[in-house]
C-alpha positions in Angstrom: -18.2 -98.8 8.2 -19.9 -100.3 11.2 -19.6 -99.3 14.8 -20.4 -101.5 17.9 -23.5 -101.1 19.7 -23.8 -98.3 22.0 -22.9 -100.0 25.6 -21.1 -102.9 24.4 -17.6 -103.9 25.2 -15.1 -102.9 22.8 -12.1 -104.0 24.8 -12.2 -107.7 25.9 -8.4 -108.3 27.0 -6.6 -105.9 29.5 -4.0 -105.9 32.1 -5.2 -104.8 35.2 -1.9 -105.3 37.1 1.8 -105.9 37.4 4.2 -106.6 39.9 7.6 -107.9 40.1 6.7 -111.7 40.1 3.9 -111.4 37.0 0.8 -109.8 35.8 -2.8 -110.0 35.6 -5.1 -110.2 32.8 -8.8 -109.2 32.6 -9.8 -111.2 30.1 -13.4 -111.2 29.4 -14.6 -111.5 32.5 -12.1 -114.1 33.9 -9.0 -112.5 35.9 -6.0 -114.7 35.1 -2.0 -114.2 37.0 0.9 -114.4 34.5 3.9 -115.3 35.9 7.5 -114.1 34.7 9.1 -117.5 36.1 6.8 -119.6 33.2 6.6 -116.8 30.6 9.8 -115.6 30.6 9.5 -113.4 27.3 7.4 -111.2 29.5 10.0 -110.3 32.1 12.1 -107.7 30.6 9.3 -106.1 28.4 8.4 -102.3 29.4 4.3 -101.6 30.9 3.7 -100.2 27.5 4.5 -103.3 25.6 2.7 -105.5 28.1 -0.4 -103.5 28.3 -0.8 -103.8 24.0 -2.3 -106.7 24.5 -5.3 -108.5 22.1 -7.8 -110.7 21.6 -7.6 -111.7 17.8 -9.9 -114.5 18.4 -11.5 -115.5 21.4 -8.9 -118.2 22.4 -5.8 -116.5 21.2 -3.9 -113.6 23.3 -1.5 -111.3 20.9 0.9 -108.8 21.8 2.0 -107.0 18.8 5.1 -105.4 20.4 6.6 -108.3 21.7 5.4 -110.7 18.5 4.1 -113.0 20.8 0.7 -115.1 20.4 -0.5 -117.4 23.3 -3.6 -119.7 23.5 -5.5 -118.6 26.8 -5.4 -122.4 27.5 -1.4 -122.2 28.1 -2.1 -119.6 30.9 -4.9 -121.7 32.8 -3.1 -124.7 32.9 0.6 -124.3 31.6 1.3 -128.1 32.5 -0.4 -128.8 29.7 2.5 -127.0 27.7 5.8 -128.4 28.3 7.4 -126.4 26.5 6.0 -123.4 28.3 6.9 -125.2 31.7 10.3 -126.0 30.3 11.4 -122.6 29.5 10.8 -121.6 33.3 12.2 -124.6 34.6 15.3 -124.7 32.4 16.1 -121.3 34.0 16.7 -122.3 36.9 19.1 -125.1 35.9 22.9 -124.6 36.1 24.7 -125.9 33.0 26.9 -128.5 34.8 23.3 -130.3 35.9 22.7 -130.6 32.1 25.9 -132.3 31.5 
């Protein structure tokens, strides 16, 4: 078995915050806000499901809990994911406007 290299960074992914609207993400050494309103499967999960977060590859986010596995891409620019910006949009949409 091989360990890392003394001094160097095991953990590459962590959330460094949370608030009612969203949380943040450390990840490398970019800081990046996740928003409840466009990732809606993060809203009702408990601090100790959100903070099991990982970095399987270095484009990928994976929370294990919550089975849920996001490109890094989808939180910089989540226009470039409709169906990412749909789910926080439909939301917000009563049923009689889909009609």
């Amino acid at each position: 078995m091989t360990s890392a290299q003394p001094g160097a960074s095991i953990s590459t992914v962590e959330v460094t915050n949370v608030s009612k609207h969203g949380f943040w993400l450390l990840i490398l050494d970019r800081e990046v806000f996740v928003p409840f309103e466009a990732f809606l499967w993060f809203k009702e999960a408990s601090i100790g499901k959100l903070l099991n977060v990982e970095l399987p590859s270095p484009h990928h986010l994976y929370w294990p809990d919550l089975d849920i596995d996001l490109a890094i891409e989808s939180l910089l620019h989540p226009e470039r994911f409709p169906l990412i910006d749909r789910v926080g949009l439909t939301s917000h949409v009563s049923t009689e406007e889909c009609s």
